[in-house]
GUDRENKOL-331470 format. One line per 2 residues: number of its first residue (from 1); their letters; for each residue x negated, y, z negated of N, C-alpha, C. Coordinates in steps of 0.02 Angstrom, whole numbers, plus 50000, padded with zeros to 5 digits. Layout:
REM residues N
NUM	A	X,Y,Z,X,Y,Z,X,Y,Z; ...
//
This chain:
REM residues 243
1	XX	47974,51136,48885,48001,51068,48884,48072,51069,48857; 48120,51039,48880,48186,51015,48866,48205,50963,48835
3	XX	48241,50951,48814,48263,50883,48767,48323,50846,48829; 48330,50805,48835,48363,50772,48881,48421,50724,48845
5	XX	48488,50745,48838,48539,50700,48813,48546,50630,48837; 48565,50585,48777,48558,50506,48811,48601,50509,48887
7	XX	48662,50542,48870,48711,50530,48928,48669,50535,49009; 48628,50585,48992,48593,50621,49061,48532,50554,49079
9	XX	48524,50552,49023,48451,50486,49022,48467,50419,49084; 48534,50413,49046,48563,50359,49057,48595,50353,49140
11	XX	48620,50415,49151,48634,50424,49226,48571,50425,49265; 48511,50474,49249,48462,50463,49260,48423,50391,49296
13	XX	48426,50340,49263,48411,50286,49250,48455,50219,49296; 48495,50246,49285,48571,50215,49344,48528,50217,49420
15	XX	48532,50280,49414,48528,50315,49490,48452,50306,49525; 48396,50294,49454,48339,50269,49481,48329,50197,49495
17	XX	48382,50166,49468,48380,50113,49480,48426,50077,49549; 48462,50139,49586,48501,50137,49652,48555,50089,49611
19	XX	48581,50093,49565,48648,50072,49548,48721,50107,49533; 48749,50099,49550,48830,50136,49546,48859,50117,49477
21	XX	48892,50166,49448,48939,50159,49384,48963,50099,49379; 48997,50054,49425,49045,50010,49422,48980,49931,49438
23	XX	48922,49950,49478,48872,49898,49483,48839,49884,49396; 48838,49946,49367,48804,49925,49306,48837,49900,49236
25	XX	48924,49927,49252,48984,49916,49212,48984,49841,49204; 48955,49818,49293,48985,49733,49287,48939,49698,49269
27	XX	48871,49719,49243,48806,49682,49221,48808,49694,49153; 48845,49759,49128,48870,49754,49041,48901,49725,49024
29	XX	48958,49687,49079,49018,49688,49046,49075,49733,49010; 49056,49776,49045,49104,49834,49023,49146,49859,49057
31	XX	49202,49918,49041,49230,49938,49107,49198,49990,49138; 49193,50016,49220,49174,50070,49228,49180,50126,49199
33	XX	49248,50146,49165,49265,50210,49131,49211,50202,49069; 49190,50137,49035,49150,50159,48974,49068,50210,49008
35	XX	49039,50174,49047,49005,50187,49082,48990,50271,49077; 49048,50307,49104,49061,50363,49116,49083,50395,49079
37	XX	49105,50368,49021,49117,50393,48941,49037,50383,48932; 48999,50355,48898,48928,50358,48888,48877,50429,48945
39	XX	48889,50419,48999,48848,50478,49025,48878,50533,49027; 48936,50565,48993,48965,50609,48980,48941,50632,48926
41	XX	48922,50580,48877,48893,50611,48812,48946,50604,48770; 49004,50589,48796,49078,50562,48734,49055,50535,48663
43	XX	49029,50459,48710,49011,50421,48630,48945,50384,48658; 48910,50362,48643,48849,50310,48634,48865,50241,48619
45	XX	48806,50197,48663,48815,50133,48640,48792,50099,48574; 48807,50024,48600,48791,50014,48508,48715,50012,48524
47	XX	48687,49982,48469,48614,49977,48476,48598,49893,48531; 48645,49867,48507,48629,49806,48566,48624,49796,48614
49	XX	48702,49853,48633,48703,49887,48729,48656,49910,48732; 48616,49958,48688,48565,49991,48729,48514,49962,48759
51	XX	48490,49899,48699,48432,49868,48708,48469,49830,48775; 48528,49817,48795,48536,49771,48874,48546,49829,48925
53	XX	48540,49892,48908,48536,49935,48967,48465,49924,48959; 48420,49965,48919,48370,49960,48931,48335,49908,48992
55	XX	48363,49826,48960,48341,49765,49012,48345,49784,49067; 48399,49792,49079,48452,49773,49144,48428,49848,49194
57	XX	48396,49895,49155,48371,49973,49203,48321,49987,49193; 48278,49947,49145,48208,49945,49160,48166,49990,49117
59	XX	48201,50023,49087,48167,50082,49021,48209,50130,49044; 48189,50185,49005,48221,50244,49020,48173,50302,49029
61	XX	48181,50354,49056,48150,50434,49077,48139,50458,48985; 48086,50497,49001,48083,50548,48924,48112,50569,48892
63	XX	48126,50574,48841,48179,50615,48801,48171,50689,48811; 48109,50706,48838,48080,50764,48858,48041,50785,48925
65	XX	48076,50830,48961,48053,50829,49037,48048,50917,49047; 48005,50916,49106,47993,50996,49129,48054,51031,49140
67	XX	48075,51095,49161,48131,51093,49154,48139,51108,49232; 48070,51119,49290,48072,51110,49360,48083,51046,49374
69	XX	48080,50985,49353,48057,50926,49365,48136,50909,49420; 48126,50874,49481,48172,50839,49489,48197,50756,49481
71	XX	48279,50756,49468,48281,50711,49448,48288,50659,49517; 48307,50586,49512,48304,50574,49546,48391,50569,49591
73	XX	48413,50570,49640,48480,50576,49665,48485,50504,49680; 48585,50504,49688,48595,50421,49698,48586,50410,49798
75	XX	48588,50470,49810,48578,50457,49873,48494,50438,49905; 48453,50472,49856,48379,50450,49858,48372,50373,49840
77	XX	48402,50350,49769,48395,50305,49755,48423,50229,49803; 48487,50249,49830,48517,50208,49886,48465,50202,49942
79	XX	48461,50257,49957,48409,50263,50039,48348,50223,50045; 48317,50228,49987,48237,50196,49966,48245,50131,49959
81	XX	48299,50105,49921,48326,50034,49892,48331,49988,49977; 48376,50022,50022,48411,50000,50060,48357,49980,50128
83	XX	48341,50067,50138,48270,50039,50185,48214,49986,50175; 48209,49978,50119,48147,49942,50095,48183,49857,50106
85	XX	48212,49837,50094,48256,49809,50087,48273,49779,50156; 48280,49809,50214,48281,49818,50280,48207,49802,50317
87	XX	48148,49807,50262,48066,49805,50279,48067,49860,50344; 48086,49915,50341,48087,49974,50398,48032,50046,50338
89	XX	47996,50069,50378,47954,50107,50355,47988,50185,50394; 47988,50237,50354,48027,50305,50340,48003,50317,50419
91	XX	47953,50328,50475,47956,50352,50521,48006,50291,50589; 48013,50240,50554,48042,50187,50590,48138,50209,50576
93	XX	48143,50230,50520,48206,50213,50491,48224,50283,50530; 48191,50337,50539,48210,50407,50586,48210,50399,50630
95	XX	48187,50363,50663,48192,50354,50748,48236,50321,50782; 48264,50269,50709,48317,50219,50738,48396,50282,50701
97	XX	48386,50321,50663,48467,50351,50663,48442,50426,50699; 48386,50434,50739,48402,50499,50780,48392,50578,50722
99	XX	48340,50543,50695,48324,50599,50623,48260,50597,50639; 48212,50671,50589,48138,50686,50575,48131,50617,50524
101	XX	48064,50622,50530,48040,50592,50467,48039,50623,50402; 48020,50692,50437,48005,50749,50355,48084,50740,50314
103	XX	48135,50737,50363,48198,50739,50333,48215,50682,50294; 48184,50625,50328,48182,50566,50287,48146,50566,50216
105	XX	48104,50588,50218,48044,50581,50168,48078,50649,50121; 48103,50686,50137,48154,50742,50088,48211,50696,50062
107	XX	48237,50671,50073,48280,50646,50059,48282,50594,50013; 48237,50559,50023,48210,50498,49986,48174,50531,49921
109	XX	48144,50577,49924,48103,50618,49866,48166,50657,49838; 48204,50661,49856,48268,50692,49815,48265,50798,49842
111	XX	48231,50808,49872,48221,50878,49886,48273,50887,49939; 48324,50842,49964,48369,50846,49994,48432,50801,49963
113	XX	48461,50808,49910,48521,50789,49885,48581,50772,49911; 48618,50815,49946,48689,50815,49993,48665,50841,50038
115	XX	48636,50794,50100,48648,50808,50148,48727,50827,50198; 48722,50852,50267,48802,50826,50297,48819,50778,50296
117	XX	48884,50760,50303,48906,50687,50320,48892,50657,50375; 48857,50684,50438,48829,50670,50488,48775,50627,50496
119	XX	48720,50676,50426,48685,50649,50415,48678,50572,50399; 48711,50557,50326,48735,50511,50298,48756,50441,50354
121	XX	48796,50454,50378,48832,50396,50435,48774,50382,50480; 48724,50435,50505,48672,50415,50561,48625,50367,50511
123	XX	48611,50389,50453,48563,50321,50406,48601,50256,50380; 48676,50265,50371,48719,50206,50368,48716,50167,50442
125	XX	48736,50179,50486,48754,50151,50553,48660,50131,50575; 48601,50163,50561,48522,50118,50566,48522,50077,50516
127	XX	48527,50089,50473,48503,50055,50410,48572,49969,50412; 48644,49988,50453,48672,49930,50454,48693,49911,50367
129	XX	48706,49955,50339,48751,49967,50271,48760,50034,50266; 48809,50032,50207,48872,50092,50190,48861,50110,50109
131	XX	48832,50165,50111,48857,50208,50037,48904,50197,50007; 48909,50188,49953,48970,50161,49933,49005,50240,49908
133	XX	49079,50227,49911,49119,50279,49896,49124,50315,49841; 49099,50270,49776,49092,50299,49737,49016,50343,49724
135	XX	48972,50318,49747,48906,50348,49754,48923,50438,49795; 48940,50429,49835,48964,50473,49889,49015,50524,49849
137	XX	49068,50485,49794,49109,50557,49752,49033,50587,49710; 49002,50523,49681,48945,50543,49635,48919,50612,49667
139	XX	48887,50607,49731,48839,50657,49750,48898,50715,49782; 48954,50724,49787,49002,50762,49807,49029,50812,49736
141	XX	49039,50786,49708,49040,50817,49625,48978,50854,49607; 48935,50834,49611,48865,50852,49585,48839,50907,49621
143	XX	48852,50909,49686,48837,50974,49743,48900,51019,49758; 48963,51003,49727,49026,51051,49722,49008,51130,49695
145	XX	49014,51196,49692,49013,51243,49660,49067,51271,49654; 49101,51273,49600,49185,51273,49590,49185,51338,49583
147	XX	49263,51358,49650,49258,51415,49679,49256,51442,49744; 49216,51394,49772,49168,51405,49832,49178,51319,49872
149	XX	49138,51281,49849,49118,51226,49877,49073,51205,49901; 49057,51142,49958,48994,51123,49922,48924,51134,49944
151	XX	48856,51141,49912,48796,51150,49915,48768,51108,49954; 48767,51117,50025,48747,51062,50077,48669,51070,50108
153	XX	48649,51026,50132,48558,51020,50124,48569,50993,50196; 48498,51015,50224,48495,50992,50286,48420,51003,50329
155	XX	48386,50993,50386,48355,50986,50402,48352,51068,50456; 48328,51104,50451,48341,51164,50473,48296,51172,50546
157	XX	48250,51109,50576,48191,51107,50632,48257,51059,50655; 48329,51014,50633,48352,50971,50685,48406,50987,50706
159	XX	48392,51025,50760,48477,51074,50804,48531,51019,50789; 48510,50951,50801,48595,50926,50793,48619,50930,50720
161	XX	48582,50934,50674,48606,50937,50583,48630,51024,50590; 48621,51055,50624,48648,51124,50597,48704,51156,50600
163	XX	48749,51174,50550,48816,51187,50561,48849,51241,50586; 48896,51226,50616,48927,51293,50660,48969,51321,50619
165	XX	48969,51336,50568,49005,51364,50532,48977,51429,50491; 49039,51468,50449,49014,51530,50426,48981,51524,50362
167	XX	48965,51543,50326,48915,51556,50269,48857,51569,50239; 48829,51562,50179,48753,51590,50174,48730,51520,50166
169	XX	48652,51559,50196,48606,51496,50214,48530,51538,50166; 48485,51486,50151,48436,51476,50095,48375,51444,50140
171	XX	48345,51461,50170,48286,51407,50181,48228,51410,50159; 48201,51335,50123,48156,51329,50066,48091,51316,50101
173	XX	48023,51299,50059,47950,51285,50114,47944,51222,50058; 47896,51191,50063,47890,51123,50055,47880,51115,49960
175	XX	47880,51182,49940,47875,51167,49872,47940,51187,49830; 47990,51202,49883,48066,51213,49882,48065,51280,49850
177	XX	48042,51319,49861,48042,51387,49845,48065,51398,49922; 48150,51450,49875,48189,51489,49928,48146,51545,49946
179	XX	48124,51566,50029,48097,51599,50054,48110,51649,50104; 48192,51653,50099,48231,51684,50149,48314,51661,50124
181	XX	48340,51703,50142,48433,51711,50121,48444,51723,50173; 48509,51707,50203,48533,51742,50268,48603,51731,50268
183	XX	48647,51750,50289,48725,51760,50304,48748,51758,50374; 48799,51733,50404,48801,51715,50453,48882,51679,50469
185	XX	48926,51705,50520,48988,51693,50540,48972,51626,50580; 48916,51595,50599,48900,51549,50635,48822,51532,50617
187	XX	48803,51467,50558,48732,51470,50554,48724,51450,50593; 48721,51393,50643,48670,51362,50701,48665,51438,50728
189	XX	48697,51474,50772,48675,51515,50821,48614,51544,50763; 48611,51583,50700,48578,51616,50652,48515,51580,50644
191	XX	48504,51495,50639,48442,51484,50610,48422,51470,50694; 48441,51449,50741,48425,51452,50806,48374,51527,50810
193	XX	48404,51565,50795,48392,51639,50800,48313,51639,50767; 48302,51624,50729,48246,51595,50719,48208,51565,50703
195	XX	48209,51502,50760,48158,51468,50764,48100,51476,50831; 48102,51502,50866,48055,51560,50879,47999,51606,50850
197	XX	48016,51639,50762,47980,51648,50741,47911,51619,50724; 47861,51636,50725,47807,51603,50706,47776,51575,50640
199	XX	47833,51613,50599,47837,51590,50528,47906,51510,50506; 47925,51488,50572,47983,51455,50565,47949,51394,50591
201	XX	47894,51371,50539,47890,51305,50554,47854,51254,50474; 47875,51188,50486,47835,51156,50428,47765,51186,50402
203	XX	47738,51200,50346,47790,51189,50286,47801,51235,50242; 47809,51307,50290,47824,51378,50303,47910,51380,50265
205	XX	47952,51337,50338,47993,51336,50308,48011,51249,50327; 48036,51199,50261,48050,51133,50272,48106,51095,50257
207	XX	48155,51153,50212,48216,51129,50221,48277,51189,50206; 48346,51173,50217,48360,51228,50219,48437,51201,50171
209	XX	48469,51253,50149,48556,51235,50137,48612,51281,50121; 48659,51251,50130,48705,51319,50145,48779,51314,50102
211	XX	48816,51370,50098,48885,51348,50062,48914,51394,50114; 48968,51349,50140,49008,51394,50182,49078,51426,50150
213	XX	49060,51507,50202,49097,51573,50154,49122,51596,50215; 49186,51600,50219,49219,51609,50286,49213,51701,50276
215	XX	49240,51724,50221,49270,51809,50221,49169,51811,50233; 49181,51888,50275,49126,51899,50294,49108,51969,50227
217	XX	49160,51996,50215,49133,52043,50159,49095,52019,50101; 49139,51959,50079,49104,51930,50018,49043,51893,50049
219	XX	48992,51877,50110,48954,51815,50125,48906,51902,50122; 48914,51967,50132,48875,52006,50155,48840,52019,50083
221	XX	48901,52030,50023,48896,52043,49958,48845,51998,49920; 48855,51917,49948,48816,51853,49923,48749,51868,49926
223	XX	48746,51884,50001,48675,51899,50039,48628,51962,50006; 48656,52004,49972,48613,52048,49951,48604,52042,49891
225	XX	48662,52019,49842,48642,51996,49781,48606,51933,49754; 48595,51902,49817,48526,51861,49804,48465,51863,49837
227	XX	48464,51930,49879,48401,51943,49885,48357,51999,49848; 48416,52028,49796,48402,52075,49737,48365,52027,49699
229	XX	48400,51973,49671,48374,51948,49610,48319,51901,49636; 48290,51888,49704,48261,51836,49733,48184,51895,49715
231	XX	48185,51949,49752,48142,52001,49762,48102,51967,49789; 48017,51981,49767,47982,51969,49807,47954,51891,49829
233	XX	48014,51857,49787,47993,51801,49813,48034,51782,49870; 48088,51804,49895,48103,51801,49967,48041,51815,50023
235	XX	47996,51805,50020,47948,51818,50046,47953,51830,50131; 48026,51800,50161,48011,51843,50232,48077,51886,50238
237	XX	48107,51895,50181,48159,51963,50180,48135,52006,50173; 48149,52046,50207,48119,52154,50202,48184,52193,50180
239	XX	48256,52177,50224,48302,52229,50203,48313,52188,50128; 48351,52247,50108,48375,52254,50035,48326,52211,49958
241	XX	48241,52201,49992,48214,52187,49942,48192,52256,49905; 48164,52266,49843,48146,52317,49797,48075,52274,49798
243	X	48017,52313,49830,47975,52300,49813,47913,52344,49791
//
């Protein structure tokens, strides 16, 4: 068990409640920057603010949580808020932006965080509202890996979500255990490559994500040093596991 800082609580709590920094700034009365001074962990509110966050977000998460547990994302929290909201049910809301359901239902459960921006615009343009921009830096910051860039999530069964681009790719099975690493100057042609396999289906494998790594020396280097430390839980890697 972990101890959970107010700041984290408090973002926590925002985001389960599908509200933006600047939506909950204007129900405090505060400015957005305090907002973001508080979930930084800077300074804390008084005891009065708290008791009107509390109101105004409905309680708060544990002071103590698993340390697998996921939290919830603002893009989960938007999506769920918005559809519902819409009275459209998750296999309705996929059919009208040209998406799975499973991808829906990942997404909404938070097991898909940053999706593409492809993604994103096909559930804005059904759903007939817009993420707001600051939500969108929110989940862009949060999936950044400084260095590199960013940790992108995606639906790995929907050829049009898959990117033509170079880097390593991760694909998880439904209890998000990474079950395969792979590297690749072009993933679509790579996860194309197999889906054919007989092991390449729900909920074998159910979601997948990638950081794109253009130099191919360093994506080869990536690829083996995380299937060293992955070992046998890469479960359908053979080269370079130690088993």
């Amino acid at each position: 068990m972990a101890n959970i800082p107010f700041g984290e609580r408090l973002k926590r709590a925002r985001i389960r409640s599908a509200m933006t920094q600047t939506e909950l700034a204007e129900k405090m009365d505060v400015s957005q920057a305090q907002i973001s001074i508080w979930e930084s962990g800077r300074t804390v509110p008084s005891k009065q603010q708290k008791e009107s966050l509390k109101r105004i977000l409905g309680g708060w998460a544990s002071e103590k949580t698993e340390e697998t547990e996921i939290s919830p994302g603002a893009l989960s929290a938007w999506l769920t808020r918005t559809r519902l909201a819409k009275n459209l049910s998750v296999p309705e809301l996929a059919e009208a932006a040209g998406l799975s359901a499973p991808a829906v239902y990942n997404i909404e459960s938070g097991k898909i965080s940053n999706p593409r921006d492809e993604t994103i615009r096909k559930l804005e343009s059904a759903l007939k509202s817009t993420l707001s921009d600051e939500t969108k830096e929110e989940i862009r910051e949060a999936a950044t890996i400084e260095g590199f860039g960013e940790f992108v999530e995606l639906d790995p069964h929907n050829d049009a979500d898959l990117p033509s681009t170079a880097g390593i790719y991760v694909l998880y099975d439904i209890s998000q255990r990474p079950i395969y690493v792979g590297q690749a100057s072009d993933i679509k042609n790579r996860i194309r490559s197999h889906q054919e396999k007989f092991w390449f289906k729900r909920p074998i494998v159910e979601t997948a994500a990638y950081v794109e790594i253009g130099d191919k020396g360093l994506r080869e280097k990536i690829e083996k040093l995380l299937i060293r430390f992955l070992k046998s839980n890469a479960v359908l890697n053979k080269q370079n596991v130690e088993r």
